[in-house]
N, C-alpha and C positions, 0 to 999 in steps of 0.2 A: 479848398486851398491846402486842405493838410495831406487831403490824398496824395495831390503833387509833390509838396514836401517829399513825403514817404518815398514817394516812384524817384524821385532827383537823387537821394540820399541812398538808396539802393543800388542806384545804378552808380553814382559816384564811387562807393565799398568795392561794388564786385570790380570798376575798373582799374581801382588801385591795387587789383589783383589780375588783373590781365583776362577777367571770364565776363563772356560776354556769349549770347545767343547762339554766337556760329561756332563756340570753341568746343571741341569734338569732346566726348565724356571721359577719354581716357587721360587728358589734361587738363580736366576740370577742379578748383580749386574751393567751387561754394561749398558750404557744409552739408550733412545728410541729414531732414531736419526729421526727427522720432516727436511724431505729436500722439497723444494719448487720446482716447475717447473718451477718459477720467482718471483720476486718481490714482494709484493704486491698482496700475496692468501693469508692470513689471518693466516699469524705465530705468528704476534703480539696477535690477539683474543686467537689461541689456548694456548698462553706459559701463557698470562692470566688467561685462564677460568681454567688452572690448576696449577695455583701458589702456591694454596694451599697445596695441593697433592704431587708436583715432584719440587727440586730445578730447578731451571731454567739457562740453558745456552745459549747466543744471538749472533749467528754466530762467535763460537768461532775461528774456521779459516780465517773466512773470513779477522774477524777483527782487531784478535790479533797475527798473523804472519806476520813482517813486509814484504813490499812488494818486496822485493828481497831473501827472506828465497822458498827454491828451493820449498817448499811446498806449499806456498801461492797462492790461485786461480787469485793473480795478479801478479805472475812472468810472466815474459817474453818468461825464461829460458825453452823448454822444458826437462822434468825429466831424458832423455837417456842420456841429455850433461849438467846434473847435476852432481857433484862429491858428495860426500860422503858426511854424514852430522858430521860439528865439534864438538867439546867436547859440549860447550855449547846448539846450536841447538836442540842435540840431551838431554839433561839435561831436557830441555826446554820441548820439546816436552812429554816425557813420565813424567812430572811433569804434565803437562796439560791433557793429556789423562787421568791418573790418578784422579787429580779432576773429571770427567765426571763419573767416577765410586761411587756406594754408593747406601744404601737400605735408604728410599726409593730409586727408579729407579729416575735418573734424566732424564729431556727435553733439549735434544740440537737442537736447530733448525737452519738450513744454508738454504741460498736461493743463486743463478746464481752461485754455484760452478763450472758451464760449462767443463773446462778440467783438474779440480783438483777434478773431482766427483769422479774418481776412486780411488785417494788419499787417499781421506775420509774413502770412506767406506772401504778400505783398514787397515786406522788406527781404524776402530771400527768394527771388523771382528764379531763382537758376539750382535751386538746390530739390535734389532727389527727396521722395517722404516715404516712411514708411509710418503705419498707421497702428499705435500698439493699441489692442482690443481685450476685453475681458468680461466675462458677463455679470449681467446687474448682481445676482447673488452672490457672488468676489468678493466685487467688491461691497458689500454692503456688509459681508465677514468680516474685510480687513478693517475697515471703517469699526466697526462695533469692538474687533477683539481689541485698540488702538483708543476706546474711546476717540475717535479722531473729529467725529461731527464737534465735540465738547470743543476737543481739544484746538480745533482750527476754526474756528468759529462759523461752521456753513451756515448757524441759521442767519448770520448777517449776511453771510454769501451767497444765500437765497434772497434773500429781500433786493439785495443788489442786483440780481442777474433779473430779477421778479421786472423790479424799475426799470430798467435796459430794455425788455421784452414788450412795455407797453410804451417805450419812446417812440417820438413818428416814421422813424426810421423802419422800426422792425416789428413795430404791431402789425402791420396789415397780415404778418408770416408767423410772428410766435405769440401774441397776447392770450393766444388761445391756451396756449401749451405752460403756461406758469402764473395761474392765477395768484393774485398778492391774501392770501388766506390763511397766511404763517399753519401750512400744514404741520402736522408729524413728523419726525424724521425719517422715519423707511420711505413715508408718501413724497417727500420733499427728494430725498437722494434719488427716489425713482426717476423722477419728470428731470432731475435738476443733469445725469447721466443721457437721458433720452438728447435733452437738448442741444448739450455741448456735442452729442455726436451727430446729431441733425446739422449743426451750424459747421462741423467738420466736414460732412459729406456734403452739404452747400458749397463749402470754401474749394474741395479740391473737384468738384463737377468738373472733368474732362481733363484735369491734371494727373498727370501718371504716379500712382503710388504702389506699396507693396505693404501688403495687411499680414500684423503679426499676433496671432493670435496668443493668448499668455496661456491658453487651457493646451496649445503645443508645446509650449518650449516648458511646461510642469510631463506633460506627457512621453514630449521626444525632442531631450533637451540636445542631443548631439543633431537631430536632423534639421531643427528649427536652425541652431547653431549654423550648418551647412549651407543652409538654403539665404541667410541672413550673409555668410561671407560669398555667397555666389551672386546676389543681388550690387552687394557693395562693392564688391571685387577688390576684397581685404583677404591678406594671408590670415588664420587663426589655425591654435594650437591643433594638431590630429586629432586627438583625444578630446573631448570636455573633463576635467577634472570634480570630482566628487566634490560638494561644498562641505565645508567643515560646520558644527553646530556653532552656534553664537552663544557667548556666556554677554553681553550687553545689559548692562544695566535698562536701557533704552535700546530697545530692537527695532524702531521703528522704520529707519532708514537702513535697515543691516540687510546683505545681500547674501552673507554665508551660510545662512538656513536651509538646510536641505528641504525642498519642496520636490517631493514625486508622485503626491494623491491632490483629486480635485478635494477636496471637502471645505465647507460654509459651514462655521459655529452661527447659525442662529435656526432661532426658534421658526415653526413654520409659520405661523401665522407671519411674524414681521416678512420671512423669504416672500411668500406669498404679495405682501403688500408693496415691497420693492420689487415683484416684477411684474406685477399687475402694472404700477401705475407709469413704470418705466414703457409698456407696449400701451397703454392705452393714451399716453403722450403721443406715441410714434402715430397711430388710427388715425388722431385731433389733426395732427400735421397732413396726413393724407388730405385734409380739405384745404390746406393752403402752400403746402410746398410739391416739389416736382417730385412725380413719382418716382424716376430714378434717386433723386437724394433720399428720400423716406425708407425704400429699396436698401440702399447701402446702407443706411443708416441701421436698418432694423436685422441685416446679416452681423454684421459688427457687435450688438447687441444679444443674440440668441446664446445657445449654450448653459440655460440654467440649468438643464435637464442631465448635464453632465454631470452635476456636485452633488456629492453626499451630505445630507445636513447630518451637524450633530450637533448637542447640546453647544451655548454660548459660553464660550470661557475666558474671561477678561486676561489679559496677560498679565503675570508679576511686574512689578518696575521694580528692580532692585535695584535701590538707592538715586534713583535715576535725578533727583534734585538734590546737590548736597544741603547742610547744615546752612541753615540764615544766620549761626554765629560767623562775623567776618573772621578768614581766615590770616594767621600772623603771616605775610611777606617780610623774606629779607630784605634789607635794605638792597637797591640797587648797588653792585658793584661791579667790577669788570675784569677781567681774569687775564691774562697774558696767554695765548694760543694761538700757534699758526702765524706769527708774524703780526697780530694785530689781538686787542684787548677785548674781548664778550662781556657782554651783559650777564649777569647769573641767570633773570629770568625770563622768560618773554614777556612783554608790555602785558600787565594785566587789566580786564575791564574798570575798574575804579581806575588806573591812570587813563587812561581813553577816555573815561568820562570827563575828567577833570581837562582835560586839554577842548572834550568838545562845547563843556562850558563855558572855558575864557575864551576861544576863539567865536564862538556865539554872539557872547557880551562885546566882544571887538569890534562887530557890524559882520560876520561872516559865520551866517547861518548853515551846518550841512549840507540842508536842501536847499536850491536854489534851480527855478527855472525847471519845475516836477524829476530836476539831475542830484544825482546824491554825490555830493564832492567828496567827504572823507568817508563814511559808513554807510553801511547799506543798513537802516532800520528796520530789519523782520520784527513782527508777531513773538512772543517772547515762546510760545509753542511751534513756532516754525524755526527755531533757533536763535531770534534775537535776544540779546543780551543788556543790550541797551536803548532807550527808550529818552524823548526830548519831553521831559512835565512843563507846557506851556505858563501853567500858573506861577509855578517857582523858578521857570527861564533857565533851569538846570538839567543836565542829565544826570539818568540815573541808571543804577545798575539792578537787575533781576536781584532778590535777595538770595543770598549763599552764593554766586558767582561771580563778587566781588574780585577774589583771589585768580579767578579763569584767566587763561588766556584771551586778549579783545580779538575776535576774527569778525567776517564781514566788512573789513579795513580794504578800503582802496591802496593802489602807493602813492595817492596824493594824503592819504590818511597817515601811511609808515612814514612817507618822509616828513611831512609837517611834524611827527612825534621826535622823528629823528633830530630834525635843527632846534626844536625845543628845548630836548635835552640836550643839546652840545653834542651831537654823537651822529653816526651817519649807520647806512644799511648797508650789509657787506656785501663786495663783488663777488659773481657763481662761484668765482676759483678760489677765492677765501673762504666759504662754505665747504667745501669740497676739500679742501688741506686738513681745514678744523674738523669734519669727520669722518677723515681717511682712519681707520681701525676703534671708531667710535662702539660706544655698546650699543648695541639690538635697541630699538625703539621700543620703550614701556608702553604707548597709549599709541596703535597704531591699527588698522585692518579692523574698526568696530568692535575694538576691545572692551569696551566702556558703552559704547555708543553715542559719546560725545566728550568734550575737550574733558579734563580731570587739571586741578589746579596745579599753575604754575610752579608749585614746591614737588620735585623727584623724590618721591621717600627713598630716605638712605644717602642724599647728598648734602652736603652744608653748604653755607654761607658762601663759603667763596670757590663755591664751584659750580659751575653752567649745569642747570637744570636743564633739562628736557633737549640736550643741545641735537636729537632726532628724535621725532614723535612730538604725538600731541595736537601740535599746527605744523604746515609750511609754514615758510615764512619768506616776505619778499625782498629781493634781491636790490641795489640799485644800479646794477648793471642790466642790459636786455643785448638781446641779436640784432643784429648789424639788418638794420631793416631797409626798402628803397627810401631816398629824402623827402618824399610826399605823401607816404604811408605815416601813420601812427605809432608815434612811439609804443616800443613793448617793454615790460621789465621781468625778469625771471626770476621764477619761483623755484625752491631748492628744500627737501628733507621729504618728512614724511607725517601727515597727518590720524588724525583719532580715525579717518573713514578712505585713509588711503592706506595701498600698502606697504609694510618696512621693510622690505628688502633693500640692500646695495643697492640693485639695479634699480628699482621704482624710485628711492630717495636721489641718487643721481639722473634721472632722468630728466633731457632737457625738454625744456615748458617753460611759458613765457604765457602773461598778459598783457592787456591794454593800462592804462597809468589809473582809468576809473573803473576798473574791474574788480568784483572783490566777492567771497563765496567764505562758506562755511568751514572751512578746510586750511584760512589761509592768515596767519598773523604777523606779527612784529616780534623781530631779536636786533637789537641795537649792540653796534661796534663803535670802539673809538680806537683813534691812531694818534702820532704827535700834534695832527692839525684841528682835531676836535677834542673838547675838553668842556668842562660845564660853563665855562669860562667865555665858550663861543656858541653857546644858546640863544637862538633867536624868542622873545616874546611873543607873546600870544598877537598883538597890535601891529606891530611888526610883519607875519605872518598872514596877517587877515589882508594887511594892506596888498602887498607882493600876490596874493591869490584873488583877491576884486580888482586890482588892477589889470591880472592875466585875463579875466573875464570880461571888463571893460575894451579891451583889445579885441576880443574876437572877431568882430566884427569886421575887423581894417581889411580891405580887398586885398585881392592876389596872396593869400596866405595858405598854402597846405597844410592838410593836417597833420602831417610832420611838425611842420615848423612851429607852429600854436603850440603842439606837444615840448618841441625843444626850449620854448619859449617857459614853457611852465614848469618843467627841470630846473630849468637856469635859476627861474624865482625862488624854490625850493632849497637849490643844493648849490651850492658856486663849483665844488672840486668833487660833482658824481664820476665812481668810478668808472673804467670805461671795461668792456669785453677783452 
């Protein structure tokens, strides 16, 4: 039943975009989708070097279906003894496929979809792949120089992917290949790499893709570059430009590092043991998968023979977690600018907490229906910030980033915060006035390597901090979209991992109303019709947002109109373009 789901809900996105099977490639509107063979091949470089070119989307399933939503590559559940998908899921879903569509062609990039690869490409039946590659000893480097096994928890990601592999679904093909024996880590990332590229070369058997090898584009970075805007048939710059070194506190996601030698920091024996067990995974499989998939799988994989080992050397974190003393915010106040009043600072994570508390206790839990309505809850080492403590029915914040900016906010997140406080989100062209001859963004291009607190050293109290850099922040206006497409709302300035330039910070971009990334926060405006005076409660709030959900269901409704329907509940006088 879910499979159809899926197939209905794909084909309804891509027709709300006009692309369908016969429509010739040069008017093609699905997205190009960059799947990984693991971790750490160089998704973060490619969605960069063409930021300019293609909106960019950053493991949109991975990381924004909550992890019991039947689709999520971190369900438990497999898909046969999945039931149907509910009113809202499915709302959700083909809201979000939808975003991915749009000329220019957008970049969606996923990496370790392992047994949701079929999923995927399921929901993007029309979209070109290209396939980024890297070899086991890579990443088994980056992985070790990153602490990242610790740090992202694979040994639970192992045990997971372990359980999935002996469901009735896909033992008969991998039970072999991931025994449950909480191995080592070298031994564990070997098979754990093998797999997901096995289940990859499964997924696209006889689907036409284009393999990017990452030991190219470190070796020939303008030809890789070439060869990647002749596939896509994207303009990019003549040149490749020299990357600049990264001073980041946190380098882990940073793209400005100059890479022009293979070399692997690790010791030989672990190299050794992550590609031993990485090919003799690939062998196991030779007795139950198609020689062509094993085949592909095992070219994609080669390449260790290229890297120079040298000694293992952990990287500095400089200061990469601030102080767990809470930091003093100013009081919120609001500035006169541009024809309407700013907030000094952007919504910091302790306000967000507190709002996702009382709206909780109101009967209107975040998550509902495996769909994340105001935050997106990451792993607090995958950037989440905030986290729901079942026991105490509260949320809570990471300690020391109290004072942060809250991102991973949907705009059903920004504006619920907005009518809260009496205040609304300002339209693109009020963004755009307020920082017409603004100063150079402080925390912007992986300066830091992650947000830095809401207080600008060197500005007081009654002056807009960070009014560019830091986070985006979203807009309550969007582009004039068709009336049965999904509302979009746009995003404006410039964030800790985008770049601050004029042109980047004004560049026009737009999401889906439940979209939300590590890049993107809340700045609150009031004018003569908001005031604290016309804040809506939390009970209030809950009610207007379970009632939109209650609705969904009512026949003959597009997904426009649900969307316009869900505005309205939120904001009475959102601005318009």
């Amino acid at each position: 039943m879910l499979t159809a789901d899926l197939t209905a809900i794909a084909r309804q996105a891509a027709a709300l975009h006009g692309q369908s099977e016969a429509e010739s490639p040069q008017h093609a509107t699905a997205p190009v989708l960059a799947l990984g063979t693991f971790e750490r091949v160089g998704s973060n470089w490619l969605s960069d070097s063409l930021r300019a070119t293609m909106p960019q989307h950053n493991k949109p399933f991975r990381q924004q279906l909550s992890r019991k939503h039947p689709s999520s590559p971190h369900d438990h559940v497999p898909l046969e003894l999945s039931g149907g998908l509910g009113e809202l899921e499915r709302h959700h879903l083909t809201c979000a496929l939808s975003d991915l569509y749009g000329r220019p062609r957008h970049l969606v990039k996923e990496t370790n979809l392992f047994f949701s690869t079929d999923t995927t490409l399921t929901l993007l039946p029309y979209s070109p792949v290209l396939v980024l590659t890297r070899a086991p000893v890579g990443i088994a480097s980056s992985f070790g120089r990153g602490r990242l096994w610790q740090r992202w928890g694979y040994a639970e990601r192992y045990a997971q992917v372990a359980v999935t592999a002996h469901s009735a679904r896909w033992r008969e093909e991998f039970e072999l290949l991931l025994p449950q024996d909480d191995p080592a880590e070298p031994i564990a990332l070997g098979r754990l790499m093998a797999v997901n590229a096995l289940l990859l070369a499964r997924a696209l058997n006889g689907r036409a893709h284009t393999v990017v090898p990452y030991e190219q584009h470190v070796t020939d970075l303008a030809g890789t570059m070439a060869r990647i805007a002749d596939v896509l048939d994207v303009d990019l710059p003549a040149e490749v430009q020299p990357q600049s070194a990264s001073l980041a506190a946190d380098p882990t996601f940073a793209t400005n590092t100059p890479k022009n030698e293979l070399i692997a920091y690790l010791g030989r024996h672990t190299a050794e043991l992550v590609s031993k067990h990485a090919h003799d995974t690939l062998n196991l499989a030779r007795q139950t998968l198609d020689s062509q998939v094993t085949a592909t799988a095992a070219e994609w994989l080669s390449g260790d023979d290229l890297y120079e080992l040298h000694e293992p050397v952990t990287r500095p974190r400089r200061g990469a977690r601030p102080s767990a003393e809470r930091q003093k915010v100013p009081l919120p106040s609001y500035c006169p600018m541009a024809g309407v009043s700013w907030r000094n600072t952007l919504v910091t994570n302790g306000e967000m907490a507190d709002l996702l508390t009382m709206l909780h206790a109101a009967g209107m839990p975040n998550t509902q229906s495996g769909t994340n309505l105001l935050l997106c809850p990451m792993p607090h080492e995958r950037g989440g910030r905030l986290r729901f403590d079942p026991k105490q029915r509260r949320w809570q914040v990471s300690p020391g980033f109290e004072a942060h900016p809250a991102y991973w906010v949907t705009w059903v997140g920004a504006a619920a915060m907005a009518a809260w406080s009496g205040a609304r989100l300002p339209a693109r062209a009020e963004a755009l006035a307020a920082t017409l001859g603004a100063s150079p963004a402080r925390n912007c291009d992986y300066a830091t390597g992650d947000t830095s607190s809401v207080i600008e050293p060197g500005l007081g109290t009654g002056q807009v901090h960070h009014l560019v850099g830091n986070l985006q922040i979203w807009c309550g206006d969007g582009p004039a979209q068709h009336t049965q497409r999904p509302e979009q709302r746009f995003l404006f300035g410039a964030a800790w991992n985008t770049p601050g330039t004029r042109e980047a910070v004004t560049e026009d971009r737009s999401r889906y109303l439940l979209g939300s990334s590590r890049g993107v926060g809340i700045r609150l405006v009031r004018d003569s019709a908001t005031t604290q005076a016309t804040g809506l409660g939390a009970w209030e709030l809950a009610h207007r947002v379970n009632r939109w959900i209650e609705e969904l269901g009512a026949p003959g409704r597009s997904p426009g109109e649900l969307d316009r329907r869900l505005v309205t509940a939120l904001t009475v006088d959102a601005p318009t373009s």
